[in-house]
C-alpha positions, -999 to +999 in steps of 0.1 A: +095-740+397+101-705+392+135-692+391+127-656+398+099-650+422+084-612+421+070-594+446+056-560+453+040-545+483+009-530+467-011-533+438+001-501+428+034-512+419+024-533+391+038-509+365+071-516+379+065-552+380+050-554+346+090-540+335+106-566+353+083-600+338+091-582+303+121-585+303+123-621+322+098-636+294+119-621+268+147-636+283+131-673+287+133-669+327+107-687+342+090-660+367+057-657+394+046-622+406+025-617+439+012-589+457+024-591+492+030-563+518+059-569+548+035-546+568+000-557+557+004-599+546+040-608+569+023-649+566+021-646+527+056-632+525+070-659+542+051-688+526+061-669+491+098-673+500+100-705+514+075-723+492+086-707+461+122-726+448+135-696+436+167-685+422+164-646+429+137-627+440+128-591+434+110-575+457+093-537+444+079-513+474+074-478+481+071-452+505+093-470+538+100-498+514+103-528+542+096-557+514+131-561+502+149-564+535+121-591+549+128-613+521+165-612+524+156-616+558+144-646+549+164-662+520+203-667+517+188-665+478+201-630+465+172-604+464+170-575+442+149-544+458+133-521+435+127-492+452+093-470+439+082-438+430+046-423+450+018-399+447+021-393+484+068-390+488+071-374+450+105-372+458+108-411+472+140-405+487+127-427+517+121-457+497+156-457+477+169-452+517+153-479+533+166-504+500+201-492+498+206-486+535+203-525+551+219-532+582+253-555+579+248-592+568+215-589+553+224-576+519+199-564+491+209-555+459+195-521+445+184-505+414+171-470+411+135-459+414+113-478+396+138-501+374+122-534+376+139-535+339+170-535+355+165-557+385+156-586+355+182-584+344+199-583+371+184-613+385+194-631+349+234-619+353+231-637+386+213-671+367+234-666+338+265-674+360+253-713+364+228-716+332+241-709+292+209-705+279+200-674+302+239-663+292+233-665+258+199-648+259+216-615+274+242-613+250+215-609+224+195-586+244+227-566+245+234-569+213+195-556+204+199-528+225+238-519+207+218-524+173+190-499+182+219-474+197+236-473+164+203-476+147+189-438+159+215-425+141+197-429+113+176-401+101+154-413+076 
């Protein structure tokens, strides 16, 4: 089963996405990525969550941003919302809103606009807790990122 179920509530946001399964496959966190709208496909979304054995799920959506909140809705698993970027709200201050802004007792954790980098690895803080090999796998991506850091000071 996957430990970290992605979705995101259009086709749209697979650049986003594509961020977030880097980072998991580099990690060795076994992950699934859907398309599936709260507005448009409420059926798949529920069947995606309660069929899916999931650890953590990240859930990426624009413009009013609903898909994060119905899958906490859904799930006492933790859910990570990514909130997105679009052509048609350049400023996308409603979809980091409707993430950030839940109602009490139905948490989501958030990350800024368009960080499905961050939500994986936010998701693998949260598996890292109960599984060493996912601990151990962040410490060297850490440790990669420290090396490259101290590496650019290099001007060769």
């Amino acid at each position: 089963m996957a430990k970290v179920v992605i979705m995101m509530g259009s086709a749209s946001d697979r650049p986003v996405t594509d961020k977030s399964e880097k980072i998991l496959e580099k990690l060795g966190i076994e992950n699934e990525c859907y398309v599936a709208s709260a507005h448009r496909t409420p059926d798949k979304v529920r069947e995606l969550i309660e069929t899916s054995g999931a650890d953590v799920f990240i859930a990426v959506a624009g413009l009013s941003a609903a898909l994060p909140g119905v899958v906490a809705a859904h799930t006492l698993k933790p859910v990570i919302g990514v909130p997105c970027t679009s052509s048609s709200s350049p400023g996308s201050l409603d979809s980091l809103l409707s993430v950030v802004q839940m109602p009490p007792g139905i948490p989501v954790a958030a990350v800024g606009l368009n960080r499905g980098d961050n939500a994986a690895l936010l998701a693998a803080e949260m598996i890292a807790l109960s599984d060493e090999d996912v601990e151990n796998s962040l410490k060297a991506y850490r440790e990669e990122m420290a090396q490259k850091v101290l590496d650019s000071n290099n001007r060769d």
